[in-house]
N, C-alpha and C positions, 0 to 999 in steps of 0.2 A: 504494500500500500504506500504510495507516495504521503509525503510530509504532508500534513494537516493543517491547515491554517482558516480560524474563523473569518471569511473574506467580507466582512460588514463591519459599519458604525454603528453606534447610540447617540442616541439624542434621547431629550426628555423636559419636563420643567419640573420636577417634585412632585408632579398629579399623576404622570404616569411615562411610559417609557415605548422607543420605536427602537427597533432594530434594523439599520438599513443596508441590502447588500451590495455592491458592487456594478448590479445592474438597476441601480435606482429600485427595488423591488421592496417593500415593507414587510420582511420575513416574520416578524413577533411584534404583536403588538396586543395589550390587554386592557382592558375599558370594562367599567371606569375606574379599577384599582390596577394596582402590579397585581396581584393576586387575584384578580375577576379573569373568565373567561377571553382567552384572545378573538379580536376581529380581523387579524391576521395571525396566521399560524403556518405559514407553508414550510417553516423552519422543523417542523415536525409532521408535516402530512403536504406534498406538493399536492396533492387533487383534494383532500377535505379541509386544507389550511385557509382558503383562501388566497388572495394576491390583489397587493397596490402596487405597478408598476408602471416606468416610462421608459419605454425603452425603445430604440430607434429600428424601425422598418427594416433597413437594412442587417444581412448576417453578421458580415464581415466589419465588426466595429470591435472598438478601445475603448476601456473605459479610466478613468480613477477617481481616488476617492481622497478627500480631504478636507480639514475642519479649516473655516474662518480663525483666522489665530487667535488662540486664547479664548475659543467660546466651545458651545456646545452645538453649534450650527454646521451642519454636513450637507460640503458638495460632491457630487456625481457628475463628472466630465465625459460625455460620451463624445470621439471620433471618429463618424463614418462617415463614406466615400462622400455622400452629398452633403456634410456641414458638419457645424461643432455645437455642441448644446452641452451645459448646465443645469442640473436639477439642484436645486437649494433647498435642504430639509430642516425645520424650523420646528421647534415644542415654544410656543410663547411664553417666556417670563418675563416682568417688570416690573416697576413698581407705580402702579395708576391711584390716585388719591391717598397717599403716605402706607397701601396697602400693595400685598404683593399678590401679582394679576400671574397666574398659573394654569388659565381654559385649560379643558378638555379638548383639544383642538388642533388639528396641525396642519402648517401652512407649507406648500409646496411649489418654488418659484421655479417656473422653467425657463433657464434665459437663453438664447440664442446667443452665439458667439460668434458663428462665421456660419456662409450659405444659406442654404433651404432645405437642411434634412428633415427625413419625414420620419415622423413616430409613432407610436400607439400608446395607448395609455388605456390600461386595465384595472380596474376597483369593481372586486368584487368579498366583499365582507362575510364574515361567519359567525355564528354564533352559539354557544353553547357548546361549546371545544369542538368544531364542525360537524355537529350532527343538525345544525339547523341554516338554513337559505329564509333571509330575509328577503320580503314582498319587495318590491322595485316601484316607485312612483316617480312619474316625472313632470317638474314644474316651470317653471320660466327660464331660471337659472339656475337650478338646482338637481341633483337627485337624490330622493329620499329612501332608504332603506327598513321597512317595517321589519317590525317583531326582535329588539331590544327592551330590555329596560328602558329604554331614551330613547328618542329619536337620534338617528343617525342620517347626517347630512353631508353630500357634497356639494359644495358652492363654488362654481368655478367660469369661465369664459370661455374656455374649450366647448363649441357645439356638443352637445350631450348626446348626441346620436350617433357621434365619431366612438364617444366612450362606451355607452351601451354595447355598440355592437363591435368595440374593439377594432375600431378603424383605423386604418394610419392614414396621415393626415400630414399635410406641409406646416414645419414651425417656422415660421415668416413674419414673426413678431413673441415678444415674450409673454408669456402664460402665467395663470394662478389658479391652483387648485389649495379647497381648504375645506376640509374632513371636521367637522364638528359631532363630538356625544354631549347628547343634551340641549344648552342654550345653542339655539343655530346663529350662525352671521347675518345679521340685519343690514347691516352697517358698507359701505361702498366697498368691491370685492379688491382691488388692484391696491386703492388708498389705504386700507387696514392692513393689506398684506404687506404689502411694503415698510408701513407704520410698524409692523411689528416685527419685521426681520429688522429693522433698525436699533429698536429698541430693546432687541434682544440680544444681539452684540453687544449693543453696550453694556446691557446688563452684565454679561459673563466677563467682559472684557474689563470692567471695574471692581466684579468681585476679583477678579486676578490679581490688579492692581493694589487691590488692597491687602493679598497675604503675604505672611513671609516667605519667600523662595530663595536658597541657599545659591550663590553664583557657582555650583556644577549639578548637571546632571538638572538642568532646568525644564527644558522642552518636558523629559517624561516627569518630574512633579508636576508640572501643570496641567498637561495632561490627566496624570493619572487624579489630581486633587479637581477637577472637573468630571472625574468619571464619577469618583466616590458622592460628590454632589449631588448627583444625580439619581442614588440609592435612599435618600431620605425621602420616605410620604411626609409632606410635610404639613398637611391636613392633622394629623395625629403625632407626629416626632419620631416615629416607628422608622428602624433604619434594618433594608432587608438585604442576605446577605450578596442575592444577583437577582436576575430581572430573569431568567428562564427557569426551566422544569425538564429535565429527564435528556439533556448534554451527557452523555456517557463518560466515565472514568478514563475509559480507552474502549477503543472498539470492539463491542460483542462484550464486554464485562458485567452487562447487566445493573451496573453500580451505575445507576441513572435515578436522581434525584431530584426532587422540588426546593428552591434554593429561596423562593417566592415573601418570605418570613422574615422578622426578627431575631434572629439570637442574639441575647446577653454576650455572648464571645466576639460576635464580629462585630455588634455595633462598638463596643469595649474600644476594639482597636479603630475602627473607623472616628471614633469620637477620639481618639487620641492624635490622630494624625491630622487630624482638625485642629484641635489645640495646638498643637508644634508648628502649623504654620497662620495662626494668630487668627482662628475662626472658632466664635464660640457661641453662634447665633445655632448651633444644631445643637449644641448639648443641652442648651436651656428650653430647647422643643423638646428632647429627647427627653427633659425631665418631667414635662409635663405627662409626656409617654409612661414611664417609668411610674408615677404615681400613681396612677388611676391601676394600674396591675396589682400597686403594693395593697391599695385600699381593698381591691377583691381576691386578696391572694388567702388563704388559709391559714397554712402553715408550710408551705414550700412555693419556690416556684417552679416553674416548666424552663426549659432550656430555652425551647422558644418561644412567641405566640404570632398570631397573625399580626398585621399591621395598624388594628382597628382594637388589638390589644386580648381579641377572641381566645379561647384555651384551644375547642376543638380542634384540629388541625387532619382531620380525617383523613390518613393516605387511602386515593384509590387507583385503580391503573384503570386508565382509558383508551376505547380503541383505534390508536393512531398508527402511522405507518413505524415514525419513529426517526429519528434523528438519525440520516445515512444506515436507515433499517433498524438501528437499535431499541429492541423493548427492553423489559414494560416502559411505555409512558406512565408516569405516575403526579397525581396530584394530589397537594397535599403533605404531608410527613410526619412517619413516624413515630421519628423521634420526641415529639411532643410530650408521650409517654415516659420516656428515660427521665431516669435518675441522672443528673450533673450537677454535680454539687460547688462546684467551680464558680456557678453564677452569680453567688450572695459577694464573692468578694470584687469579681466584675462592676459589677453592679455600683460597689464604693469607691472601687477606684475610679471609675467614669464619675463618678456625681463629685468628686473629693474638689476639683475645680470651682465647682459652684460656691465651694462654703469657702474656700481657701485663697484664692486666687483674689487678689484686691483691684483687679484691671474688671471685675464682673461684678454689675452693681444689682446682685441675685436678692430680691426680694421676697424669697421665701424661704429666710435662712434658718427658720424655726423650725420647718419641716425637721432637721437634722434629731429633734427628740424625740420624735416617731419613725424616723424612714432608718435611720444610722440602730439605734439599738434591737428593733426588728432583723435587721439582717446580720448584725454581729450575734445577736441570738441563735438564728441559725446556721452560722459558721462553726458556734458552739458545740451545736449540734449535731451538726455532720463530718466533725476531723475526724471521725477515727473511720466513719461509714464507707463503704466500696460504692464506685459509681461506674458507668457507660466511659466517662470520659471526654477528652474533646473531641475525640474519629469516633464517639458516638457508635461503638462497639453493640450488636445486638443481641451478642447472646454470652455475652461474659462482662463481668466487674468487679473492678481492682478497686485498691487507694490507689492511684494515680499519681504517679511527683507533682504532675501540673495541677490538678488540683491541689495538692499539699501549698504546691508555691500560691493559689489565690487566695486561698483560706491564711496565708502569712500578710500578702499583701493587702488584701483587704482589712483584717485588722491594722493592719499600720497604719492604712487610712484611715480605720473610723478614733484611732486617738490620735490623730491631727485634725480631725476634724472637732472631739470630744476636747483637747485641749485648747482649740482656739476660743472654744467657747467656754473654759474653766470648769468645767462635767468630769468632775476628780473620779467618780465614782463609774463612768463611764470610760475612763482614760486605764482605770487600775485595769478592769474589767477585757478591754480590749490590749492591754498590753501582755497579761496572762495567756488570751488567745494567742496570739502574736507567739510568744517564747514557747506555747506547745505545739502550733504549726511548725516551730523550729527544730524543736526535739525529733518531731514526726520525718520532717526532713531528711535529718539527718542520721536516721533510721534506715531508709531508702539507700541511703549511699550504699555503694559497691566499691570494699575500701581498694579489694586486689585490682579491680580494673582500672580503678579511679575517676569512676563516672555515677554519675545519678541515674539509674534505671528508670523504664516508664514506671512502674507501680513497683509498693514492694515487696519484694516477696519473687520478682520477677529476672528472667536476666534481659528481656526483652529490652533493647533501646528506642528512644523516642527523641524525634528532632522537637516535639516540645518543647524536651527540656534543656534547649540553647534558651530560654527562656530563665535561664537560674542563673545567665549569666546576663541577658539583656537587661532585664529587671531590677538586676541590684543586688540581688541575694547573693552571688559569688560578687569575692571583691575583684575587681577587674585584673588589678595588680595582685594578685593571688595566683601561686603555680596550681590550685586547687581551678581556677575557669582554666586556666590553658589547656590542662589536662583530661576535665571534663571535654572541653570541644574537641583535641586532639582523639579523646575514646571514639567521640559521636562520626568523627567524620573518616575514621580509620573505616566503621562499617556501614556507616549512609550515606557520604558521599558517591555520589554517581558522576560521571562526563561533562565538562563543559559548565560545573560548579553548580551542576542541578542535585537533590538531596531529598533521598527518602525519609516520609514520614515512619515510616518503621519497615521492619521485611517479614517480619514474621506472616504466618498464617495470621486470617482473620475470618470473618464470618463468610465471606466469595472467595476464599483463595488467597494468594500470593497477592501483593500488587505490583502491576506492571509499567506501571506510569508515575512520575515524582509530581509531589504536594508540590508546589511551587513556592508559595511560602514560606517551606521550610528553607528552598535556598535564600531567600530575604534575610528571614533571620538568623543563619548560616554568615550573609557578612555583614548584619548587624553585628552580630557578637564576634567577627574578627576583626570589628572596628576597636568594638569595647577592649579587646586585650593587646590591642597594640599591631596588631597585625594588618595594618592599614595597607601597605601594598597587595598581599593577599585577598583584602576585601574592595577593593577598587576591579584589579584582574577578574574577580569571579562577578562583581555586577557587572561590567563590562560585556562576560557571555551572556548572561540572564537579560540581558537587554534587547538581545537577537531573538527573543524567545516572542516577543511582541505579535499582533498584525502589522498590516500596512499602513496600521490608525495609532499604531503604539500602546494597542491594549490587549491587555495578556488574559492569559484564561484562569481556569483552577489548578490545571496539570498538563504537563509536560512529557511526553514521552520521550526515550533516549534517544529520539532520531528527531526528537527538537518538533514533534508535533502538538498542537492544541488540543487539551480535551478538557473534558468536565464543562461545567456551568459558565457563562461569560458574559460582561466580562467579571471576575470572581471580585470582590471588595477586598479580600485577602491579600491577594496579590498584589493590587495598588497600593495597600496600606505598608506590605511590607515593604515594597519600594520608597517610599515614603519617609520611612524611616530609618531606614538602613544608608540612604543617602544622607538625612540629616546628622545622622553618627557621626559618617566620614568627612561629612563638613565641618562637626565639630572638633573633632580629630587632628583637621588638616588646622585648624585656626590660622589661614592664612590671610592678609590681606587681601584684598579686592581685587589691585593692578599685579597680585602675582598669579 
């Protein structure tokens, strides 16, 4: 099988997300949540998926593909024999009356560049994961698609007879097509469209402006800190961990999963790597998120929930073709059930900004007497308890180091947060957790190999636990992290500085494709210990691992192909930060 590469962009405004591939075609697309049924789905079924595409008359054509610098806005550059065309793909964001304007809506400019090539343009919607064809009506300038939740509208200038019957047609002036769920476009077709590709450039082009971005390794921060943007509902604060459903592990592994959801894990790091580049307008949504879970939680929580904050998470498999044939398609997951006990200290170290942080003028600093000792409660609770994990194992549970290492760093958090606020009693309380997560710890070690094991009790290794060294638990300057990473990558290190998440058997087998991630945090942590040539050399390959849009998937196979879910939040995040390490590292001036 030739190398794998996901050939599409995203786009999105925080209401919902497009997938677009290479031949202007809208592979994935789901209304009115990330998580609602797709209106485009041909990324997982070419004849029940549906298709919005524009693609040119002629066979023999070029395309490519590329963002408006520093936005979220994707063009599509088609070259054939008779002319040059431009499709500009647009999710509207901005801010209209000191509020932020995010429609349901997306605007599609077709410009002409050179000639009179001739095109076609096909929209045809699905519903109910393609078991349902909406009614067709057609009106002046529009066409309406019945039998949604919402009305579904095209508004556009293109004669609508041409689209109907999928006519090609001569492009001889520039086009606008604009797909509404919901409120339809009232408002003049050419003048809003244009208004709002304007307006939305800027918008993206000024949140850029305003983060921190370290001078190396720019283009993919920005990049990738615009992808991650684009994973927060921000309706709710709910941050999911990618925008598809059932992207295989690697071909035929069956390991095809719904990514559609919230996990306490990914948003953790997603919200971290927010903060590090001086964004903290998502954490204080995320807390609103976070709250309304805590007030209906029992006495545990779920690893993940939906985006709306829901427990069910009902996986079912649906009948689709399947991603380049791979079943089950599944919606939904599992894991909602599992035990991970990891989440309570997550959980404090994301919120630990709000109360600590003096650049955050958080007005609901009181929360911290109910939300901080609730979940230090059950950090209490659960150190000694076996769990799933973070790879969310299904049919086995360990203690796990990485959960040991959150259950440590969460309490550390909650008495910085407990001492800012003079909570003596809350400060003792959490620093006892704190020194028996440690004991626990260092239980776990493995004195003869000199490495921290995944669980203990285990000899199994886990690229987790370079996470004992990112984190602060190993002292950087300690032969204790050298020699942990030197164990880890003696037997996970793979080619080209890509790095398995473990090798052992699991619940499908062996795996045959690298967590990508782990090689992030791979030279994060040969940042941490000094090993900065090392850790420059191996992001360097890990770079190559990209698309043609600079975004990366979940995993990697050793022939350097894309798999898994895309594009993964993980993987941006640990870019993200494994670059800011070596910035710090390098503490060089500017002009060297």
């Amino acid at each position: 099988m030739p190398v794998h590469k996901y050939n599409m962009g995203i786009i999105g405004n925080c209401s919902y997300l497009a997938y677009i591939d290479n031949k202007a075609d809208i592979k994935w697309m789901c209304l009115p949540k990330f998580d609602s049924s797709f209106l485009f789905g041909s990324l997982l079924d070419e004849e029940k998926g549906g298709h919005f595409s524009i693609t040119p008359a002629a066979e023999n054509y070029s395309s490519r593909q590329f963002y408006i610098p520093n936005t979220n806005v994707l063009c599509t550059e088609f070259t054939a024999p008779d002319g040059v065309y431009q499709v500009e793909d647009c999710a509207p964001r901005m801010i209209v009356h000191d509020r932020q304007f995010r429609p349901l809506m997306l605007v599609r400019k077709i410009r002409l560049i050179k000639g009179e090539p001739a095109i076609r343009i096909r929209c045809q919607p699905k519903g109910e994961y393609g078991k349902m064809d909406p009614e067709l009506y057609t009106a002046s300038n529009h066409l309406r698609y019945m039998g949604f939740e919402q009305q579904l509208r095209l508004t556009t200038d293109v004669p609508l007879n041409w689209i109907i019957k999928e006519q090609q047609f001569v492009l001889d002036q520039d086009r606008y097509l604009v797909l509404t769920y919901g409120e339809p476009l009232e408002a003049p077709l050419q003048e809003t469209a244009e208004s709002f590709l304007v307006k939305t450039i800027q918008y993206w082009q000024q949140w850029i402006k305003s983060s921190y971005i370290p001078d190396i390794y720019q283009d993919e921060i920005i990049r990738s800190a615009l992808v991650l943007k684009l994973h927060q509902y921000e309706d709710t604060g709910g941050i999911i961990a990618s925008g598809t459903t059932s992207l295989p592990e690697f071909h035929d592994s069956t390991r095809n999963w719904d990514y559609r959801y919230c996990w306490f894990r990914d948003a953790h790091y997603t919200l971290k790597a927010f903060n590090q580049i001086g964004h903290f307008e998502e954490l204080e949504k995320y807390f609103d998120f976070v709250q309304n879970i805590l007030r209906n939680a029992d006495d545990t929580l779920q690893p993940l929930y939906s985006i709306t904050g829901e427990k069910d998470i009902e996986e079912l498999v649906i009948d689709l073709h399947g991603y380049l044939g791979n079943r089950p398609v599944r919606v939904g997951n599992k894991a909602y059930i599992q035990v991970q006990h990891d989440v309570y200290g997550q959980v404090l170290v994301s919120l630990l900004p709000l109360y600590t942080d003096k650049r955050l003028t958080f007005l609901k600093k009181s929360s911290y007497k109910t939300i901080v000792p609730w979940l230090l409660n059950q950090i209490e609770r659960t150190l000694t308890m076996p769990d799933s994990g973070l790879w969310e194992f299904r049919n086995q549970v360990q203690v796990h180091t990485y959960t040991l290492l959150f259950h440590w760093a969460g309490a550390k958090a909650a008495f910085k947060i407990a001492q800012l606020f003079g909570d003596s009693e809350l400060m003792r309380k959490a620093d006892a957790i704190a020194r028996e997560a440690d004991r626990l710890l260092d239980e776990s070690y493995d004195k003869e190999r000199k490495v921290y094991p995944q669980a203990i009790g285990t000899p199994n290794l886990d690229a987790s636990t370079l996470s004992m060294v990112t984190m602060g638990y190993l002292d950087h300057d300690s032969s204790k992290a050298r020699a942990h990473i030197e164990a880890l990558e003696k037997e996970l290190l793979a080619e080209h500085g890509l790095f398995y998440r473990y090798k052992h058997y699991d619940d499908f087998g062996f795996p045959d494709t690298t967590f990508l991630v782990c090689a992030f945090w791979y030279v994060d942590a040969l940042a941490c210990v000094g090993r900065v040539d090392d850790a420059i050399k191996n992001l360097n390959q890990l770079l190559k691992f990209s698309n043609h849009l600079g975004i990366f998937s979940e995993d990697v196979g050793l022939d350097g192909s894309q798999w898994g879910n895309f594009p993964q939040t993980y993987s941006h995040v640990g870019l993200i930060n494994a670059v800011l390490r070596i910035s710090k590292k390098l503490d060089r001036p500017e002009f060297m």
